[in-house]
BATI-984002 format. One record per residue (C-alpha): x, y, z. Coordinates in steps of 0.2 Angstrom, whole numbers, plus 5000, padded with zeros to 4 digits. Example, Ala and Ser with C-alpha at 12.3 -4.5 7.8 and 13.67 -1.06 7.14 Angstrom:
2
506249785039
506849955036
REM end
This chain:
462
449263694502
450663584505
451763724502
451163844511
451363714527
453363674522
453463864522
452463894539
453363754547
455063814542
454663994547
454263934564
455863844566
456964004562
455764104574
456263964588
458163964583
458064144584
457264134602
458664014605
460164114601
459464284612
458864184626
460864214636
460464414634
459164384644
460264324659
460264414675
461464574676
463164514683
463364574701
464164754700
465864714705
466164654688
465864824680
465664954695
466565144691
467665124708
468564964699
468665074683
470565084677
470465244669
469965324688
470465204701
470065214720
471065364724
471765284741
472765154734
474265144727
473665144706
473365314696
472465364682
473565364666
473265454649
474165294640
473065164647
473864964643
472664914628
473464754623
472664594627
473764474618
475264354628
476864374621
478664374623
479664514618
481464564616
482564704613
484264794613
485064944614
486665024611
487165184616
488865304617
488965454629
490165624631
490265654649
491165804658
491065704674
491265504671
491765474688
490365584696
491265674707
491365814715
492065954702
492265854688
493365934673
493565834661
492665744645
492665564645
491765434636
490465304642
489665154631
488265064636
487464884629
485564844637
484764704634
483064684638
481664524638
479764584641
478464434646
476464484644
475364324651
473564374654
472064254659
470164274661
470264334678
472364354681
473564474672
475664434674
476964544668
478964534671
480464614664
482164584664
483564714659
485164694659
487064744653
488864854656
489265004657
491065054648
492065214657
493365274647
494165394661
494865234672
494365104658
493364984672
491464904665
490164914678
488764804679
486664844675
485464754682
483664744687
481864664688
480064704689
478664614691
476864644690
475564504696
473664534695
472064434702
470464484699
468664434710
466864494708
467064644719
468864684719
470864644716
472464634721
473964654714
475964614718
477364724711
479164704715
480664794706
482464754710
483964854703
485864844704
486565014697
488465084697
487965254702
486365284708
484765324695
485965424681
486365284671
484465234668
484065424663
483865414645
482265254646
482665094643
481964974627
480664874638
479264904647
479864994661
479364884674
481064874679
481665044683
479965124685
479165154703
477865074711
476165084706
475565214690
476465354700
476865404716
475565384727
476565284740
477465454749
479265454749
479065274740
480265284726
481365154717
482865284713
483565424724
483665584723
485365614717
487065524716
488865574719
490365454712
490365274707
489665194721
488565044716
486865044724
485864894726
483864914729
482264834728
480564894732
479264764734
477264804735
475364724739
473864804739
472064774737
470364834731
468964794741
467264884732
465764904745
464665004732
464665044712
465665214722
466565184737
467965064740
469165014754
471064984750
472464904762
474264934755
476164854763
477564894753
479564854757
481164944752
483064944754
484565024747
486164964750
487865064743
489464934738
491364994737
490865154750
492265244747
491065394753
490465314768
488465324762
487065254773
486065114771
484265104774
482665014774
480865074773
479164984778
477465084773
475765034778
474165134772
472365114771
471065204764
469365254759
468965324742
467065384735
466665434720
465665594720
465265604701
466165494684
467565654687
467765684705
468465574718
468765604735
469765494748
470465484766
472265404768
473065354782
474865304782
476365224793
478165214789
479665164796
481465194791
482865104798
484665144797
486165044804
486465074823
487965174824
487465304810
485365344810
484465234822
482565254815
481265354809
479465334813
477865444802
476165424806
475265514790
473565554786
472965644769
471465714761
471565674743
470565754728
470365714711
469665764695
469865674680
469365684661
469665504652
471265484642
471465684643
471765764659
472265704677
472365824693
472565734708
472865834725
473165794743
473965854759
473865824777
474865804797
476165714799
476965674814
478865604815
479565524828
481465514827
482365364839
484165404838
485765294850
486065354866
484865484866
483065534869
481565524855
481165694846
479565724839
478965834830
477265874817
477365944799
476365954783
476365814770
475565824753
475765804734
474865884716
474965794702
474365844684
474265764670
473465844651
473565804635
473265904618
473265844602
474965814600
475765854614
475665794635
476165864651
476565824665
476965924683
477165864698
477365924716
477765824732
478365854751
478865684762
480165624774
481465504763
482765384765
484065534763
484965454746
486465374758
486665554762
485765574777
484765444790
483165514783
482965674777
481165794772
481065804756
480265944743
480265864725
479465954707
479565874692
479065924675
478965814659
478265864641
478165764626
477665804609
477465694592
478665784578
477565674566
477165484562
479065444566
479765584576
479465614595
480265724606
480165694625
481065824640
480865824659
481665954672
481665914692
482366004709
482265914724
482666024741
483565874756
483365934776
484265814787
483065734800
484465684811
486165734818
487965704810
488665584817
489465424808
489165404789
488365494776
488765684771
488965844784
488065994781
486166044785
485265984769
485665984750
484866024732
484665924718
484165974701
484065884683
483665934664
483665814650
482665814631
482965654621
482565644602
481965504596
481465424578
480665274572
481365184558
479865054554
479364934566
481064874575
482265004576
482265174584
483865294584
483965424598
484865574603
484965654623
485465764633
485465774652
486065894665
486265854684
486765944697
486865904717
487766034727
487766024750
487966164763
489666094767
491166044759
491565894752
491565734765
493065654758
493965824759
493365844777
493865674782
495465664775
495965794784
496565924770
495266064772
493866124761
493566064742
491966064732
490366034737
489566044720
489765884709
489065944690
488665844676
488165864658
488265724646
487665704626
487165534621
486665444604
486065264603
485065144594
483765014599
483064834591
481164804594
480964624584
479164564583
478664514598
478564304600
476664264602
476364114616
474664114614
REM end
């Protein structure tokens, strides 16, 4: 008997533990800001500024990381200019320094890369430099998050075009992809060494009224500024402001309303400034981790403020498709998108059509193959006048495919090859201002690079 009381009395102390330890699961739900589908990652609120992405961030952990690379290019236009003939050499050293700092309810990423870029053709070193930074705050029924990339290049985007060994917060645009219009951290197209300073600076935030619907507020800042002009290119600034609504119709589809204003600002004598009021549609349909189609379009009405002379209007369409899909081994990307622009330095603003294509496929465990081909068709907004290029509008075009193989877990070797092209309706400006007639109006560029990079084991600060 006294056993059977030892073994009755110990059971019924288990039986309370037990109760003890399930007694949190039986807490309240937490509110559904905390896990509603509008605050979902993998498809957020289609009216601001982040998309859906295939390779979704999975690490959690704080770390320090950095990494190198070296590289060694045949160029058969090292100065990027008009007509270029002949093959010279260009070496670049990149150094970059990746910082991962995440909290309960706070995530905080930077990047620093810099380094020199060696041109044979008039044996001069020109500078690489450029920041990015990523801060995000989180509350029970919503975020908000701060971005800001600053870059100091010696000739526009080209010599970023073969990836750089960080994280690409750096050099990449604001947001997942493009959904600022006309907001993007590199320009379409560059002709000679002319040094171009930029930074592009960005707030948004989620506001969730319902597990589907959401309101989001976006203000975003942007400058380019060209160093040793020697082709007279304009500066400009560019202020966007857009708010929106986005509602889920099912765990696939989304549907939004945007409405956007911009403003472009160019220095007195050469562009005055560009007003656009903007309002899109936007649709999107979207499988998890395997396919992305987002699609918009809607008015846009411009209002061009030019010295000395009265305000032109005038209304046009603005719109952009976006798809995204990923097979086994293999992922796609296409991209479609018409906008007013800064104009590159070329013009005081310009309307822009852009399509971009990237594909990459895994080779194997250690192998991976990456290529991307883009046209981008330039109107000028504004009259010639002082600065920039003459000529209506101008194309641009690019081809590039990059090899690339992983030796273990710290060193990749690479091999790429990139084609640019940028050709105006007119002749050359340096031709025409000098005086000496018509020259070129096509500058050409092909270029073959292999390089190496060091990934060391990231430094844990946890």
């Amino acid at each position: 008997m006294r056993w059977a009381l030892v073994v009755l009395s110990l059971s019924v102390w288990a039986a309370a533990q037990d109760s003890s330890r399930e007694q949190p699961s039986t807490t309240p739900a937490p509110a559904f800001g905390q896990n509603t589908p509008i605050l979902n990652p993998e498809n957020p609120p289609l009216s601001g500024i982040d998309e859906p992405g295939l390779d979704l961030r999975t690490a959690n952990r704080s770390f320090i990381a950095p990494a190198l690379q070296l590289s060694q290019s045949a160029d058969t236009n090292a100065g990027n200019q008009f007509g270029g003939s002949s093959v010279e050499g260009i070496t670049r050293f990149l150094g970059a320094l990746d910082l991962q700092r995440f909290w309960s309810k706070s995530d905080f990423l930077a990047e620093y890369l810099g380094g020199g870029g060696f041109y044979s053709h008039d044996n001069s070193v020109r500078q690489i430099q450029a920041v990015g930074v990523e801060a995000i705050t989180r509350w029970r029924t919503g975020q908000g998050t701060l971005r800001d990339a600053f870059s100091y290049l010696p000739e526009g985007a080209f010599s970023l075009g073969f990836g750089d060994p960080g994280l690409g917060l750096a050099t990449g645009r604001i947001g997942g992809g493009e959904a600022l219009p006309g907001f993007h951290n590199s320009s379409n197209g560059s002709v000679g060494l002319v040094p171009r300073l930029a930074n592009s600076a960005a707030v948004d935030i989620v506001q969730s009224i319902s597990p589907r619907s959401a309101f989001t507020v976006a203000g975003a800042f942007s400058n380019a500024h060209y160093f040793d002009n020697t082709l007279d290119l304009i500066n400009s600034d560019q202020t966007t402001i857009q708010a929106g609504y986005s509602h889920l119709l099912n765990r696939r589809d989304q549907m939004a309303g945007v409405y956007g204003y911009q403003l472009f600002r160019f220095p007195q004598g050469t562009g005055g400034q560009v007003q656009n009021h903007i309002f899109n549609l936007r649709w999107s349909h979207v499988i998890s981790g395997r396919m992305n189609l987002i699609a918009g379009a809607g008015p846009q009405y411009t209002t061009i403020q030019f010295p000395s002379a009265p305000d032109t209007t005038h209304v046009s369409v603005s719109g952009r498709a976006h798809l995204s899909y990923r097979f086994p081994r293999t992922t796609l990307m296409l991209a479609y998108e018409r906008y007013t622009s800064a104009g590159s330095g070329f013009y005081a603003g310009a309307d822009t059509q852009r399509a971009h294509l990237g594909v990459k496929r895994e080779l194997g465990r250690t192998m991976e193959l990456s290529g991307d081909l883009g046209y981008s068709h330039n109107k000028r907004l504004q009259p010639f006048s002082v600065g920039g290029v003459a000529g209506n509008h101008y194309n641009e075009g690019f081809a590039g495919v990059i090899l690339r193989k992983h030796f273990g877990r710290q060193y990749d070797v690479f091999a790429a090859y990139h084609f640019s092209e940028i050709g105006f309706d007119n002749a050359d400006p340096l031709c025409g201002l000098s005086g000496s007639g018509a020259c070129g109006n096509l500058a050409q560029r092909h270029a073959g690079t292999v390089g190496v990079e060091w990934h060391p084991t990231p430094i844990r600060i946890e």
